[in-house]
C-alpha positions, 0 to 999 in steps of 0.5 A: 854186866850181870844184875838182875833185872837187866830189861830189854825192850826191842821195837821196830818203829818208824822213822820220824821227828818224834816217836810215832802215837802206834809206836808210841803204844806199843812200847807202852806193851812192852814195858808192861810186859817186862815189868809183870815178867819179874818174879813178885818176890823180887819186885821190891829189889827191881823196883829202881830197874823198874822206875829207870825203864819208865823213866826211859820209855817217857823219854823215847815217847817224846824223842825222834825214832830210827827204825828201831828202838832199844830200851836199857833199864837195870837198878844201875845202868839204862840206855835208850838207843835208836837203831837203823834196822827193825828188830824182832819187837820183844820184851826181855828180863834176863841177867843181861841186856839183850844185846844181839841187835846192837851187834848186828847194827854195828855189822850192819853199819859198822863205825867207819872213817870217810876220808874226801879229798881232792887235789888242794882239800881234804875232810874227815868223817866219822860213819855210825851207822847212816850217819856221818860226822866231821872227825874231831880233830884240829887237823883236818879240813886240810887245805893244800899250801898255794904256791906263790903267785899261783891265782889259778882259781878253784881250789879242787883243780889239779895243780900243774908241775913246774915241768907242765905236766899235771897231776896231784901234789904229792906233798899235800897228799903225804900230809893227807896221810901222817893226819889221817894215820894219826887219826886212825891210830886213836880211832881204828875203823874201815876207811872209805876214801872218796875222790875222782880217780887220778887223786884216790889212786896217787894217795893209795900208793903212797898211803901207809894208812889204807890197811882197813880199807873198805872202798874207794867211791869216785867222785869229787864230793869234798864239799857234798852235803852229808846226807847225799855223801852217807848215800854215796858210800853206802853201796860200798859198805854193804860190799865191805860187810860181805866181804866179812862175812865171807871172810868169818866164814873162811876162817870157821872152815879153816879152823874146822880142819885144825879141830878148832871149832865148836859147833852148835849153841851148847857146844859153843857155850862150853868152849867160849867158857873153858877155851879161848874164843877167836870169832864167834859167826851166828845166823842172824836170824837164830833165837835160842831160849834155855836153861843153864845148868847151876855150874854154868856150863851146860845150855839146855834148849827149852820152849817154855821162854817167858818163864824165869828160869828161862834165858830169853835168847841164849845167843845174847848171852853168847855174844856178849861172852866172846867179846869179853873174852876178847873174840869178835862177832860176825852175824851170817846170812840166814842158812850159811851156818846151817851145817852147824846148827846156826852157830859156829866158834872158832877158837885160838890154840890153847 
């Protein structure tokens, strides 16, 4: 989207109930920055996107806080959004929102499905960040049909075979699997399933539905407390992220050798303009203000970022230019683009 002005403010805040009295000032700075940052020639046109950001700031000083704050404001569209990882506190007026710091808390903490199940239950969540959700579905908690006459007690108890021998149901599992695959299908994400061993091995090899796993975490937690279950996974999707990260950046060396990749802020502009942008890796520490030519094409690197002329953080821009043209973004570790100047876009062939 593209309306002049689109404002950003960005704010590293503490997390608590409501929005803490220093947070709550600095947040006052930035609108006021951004308001004074419109050009007075255009401060009658900004004035709805002005009203919407004072609105919106009134709204977060009374709200909880994460570790960050997003404040949206145009004359048609305006977001408040709390982020779970700090953000370089800024104020920015461009043509489009700043965005960069929702993609890299989606990478960071990408939306994901956490499936607990033991033996005779099974419960489905989503992930946002470090918070899970039951999944909106009918379908699940799923419990495990008792066969008749069996008084054995706890439900979470491995069931035993007519034949004697223990081991999970099969069935329920099966059943597990077609809700969960029907789930997924509406809602793709990375899977993380949690169970003690011998349950998360039997689903795994008869599931049709663990392509995107991300991890297993042992343990039987069905019945655990969400916040104690949002920790237990939490190392296995840092482990998920830098496998992507690994994975962007094996895919920006193979396409190098096909001659597919442009290197640099400017070069990778004009490709995602003119070419067809596959994946767009970016340090996630790079800031680029500048320039953009009057046919759109060319990004000059400038110093001089509060002036209007002046795109803030070109990378936002870039960001938001691949996914509309249907590539995805992966952000590096600071230094693990450093041979191409901290961005790096992999295109598809034409």
């Amino acid at each position: 989207m593209r309306e002049y002005p689109a404002i950003s403010l960005l704010l590293t805040t503490t997390p608590s109930a409501v929005l803490a009295h220093a947070d709550a000032l600095r947040l006052d700075t930035l609108a006021e920055q951004a308001a004074s940052r419109v050009p007075a020639e255009l401060q009658p046109a900004a004035a709805p996107a002005v009203r919407r950001l004072h609105d919106l700031v009134c709204r977060a000083r009374g709200g909880p806080a994460g570790h960050a704050l997003a404040v949206f404001a145009s004359a048609g569209t305006g977001a408040l959004i709390r982020l779970p990882l700090p953000v370089r506190d800024r104020a920015v007026v461009d043509p489009t929102f700043a965005t960069r710091d929702l993609v890299r808390a989606l990478h960071r903490t990408p939306r994901h499905l956490v499936l607990a199940l033991n033996a005779r239950q099974a419960r489905l969540f989503n992930g946002v960040a470090d918070s899970l959700l039951p999944a909106l579905t009918p379908a699940f908690p799923l419990q495990a049909d008792r066969p008749a006459g069996d008084r054995s007690g706890r439900a979470d108890r491995t069931r035993r075979s007519a034949a004697g021998s223990s081991g999970p149901d099969v069935g329920f599992l099966r059943r597990v699997d077609q809700v969960l695959g029907a789930y997924a299908r509406l809602h793709p994400a990375p899977l993380v399933i949690v169970g003690d061993e011998s349950v998360t091995t039997a689903f795994r090899q008869m599931s049709v539905n663990c392509a995107r796993l991300a991890g297993v975490v042992r343990g039987n937690l069905v019945t655990s407390a969400l916040p104690d279950l949002s920790a237990r996974i939490r190392h296995t999707l840092d482990a998920y992220l830098h496998q992507r990260e690994a994975e962007a950046l094996a895919l920006i060396d193979r396409r190098a050798g096909a001659d597919r990749v442009a290197s640099g802020m400017p070069a990778a502009w004009l490709a995602a303009r003119t070419g067809r942008p596959e994946m767009l890796a970016v340090d996630e520490t790079l800031f680029y203000p500048a320039r953009l030519s009057d046919d759109g094409d060319t990004l000059t690197p400038a110093t001089d970022a509060e002036h209007p002329a002046v795109i803030d953080d070109a990378v936002d821009e870039l960001i938001e230019l691949v996914l509309l043209r249907d590539g995805w973004v992966a952000l590096t570790s600071p230094g693990a683009l450093h041979q191409h100047g901290g961005v790096a876009l992999a295109l598809r062939r034409r």
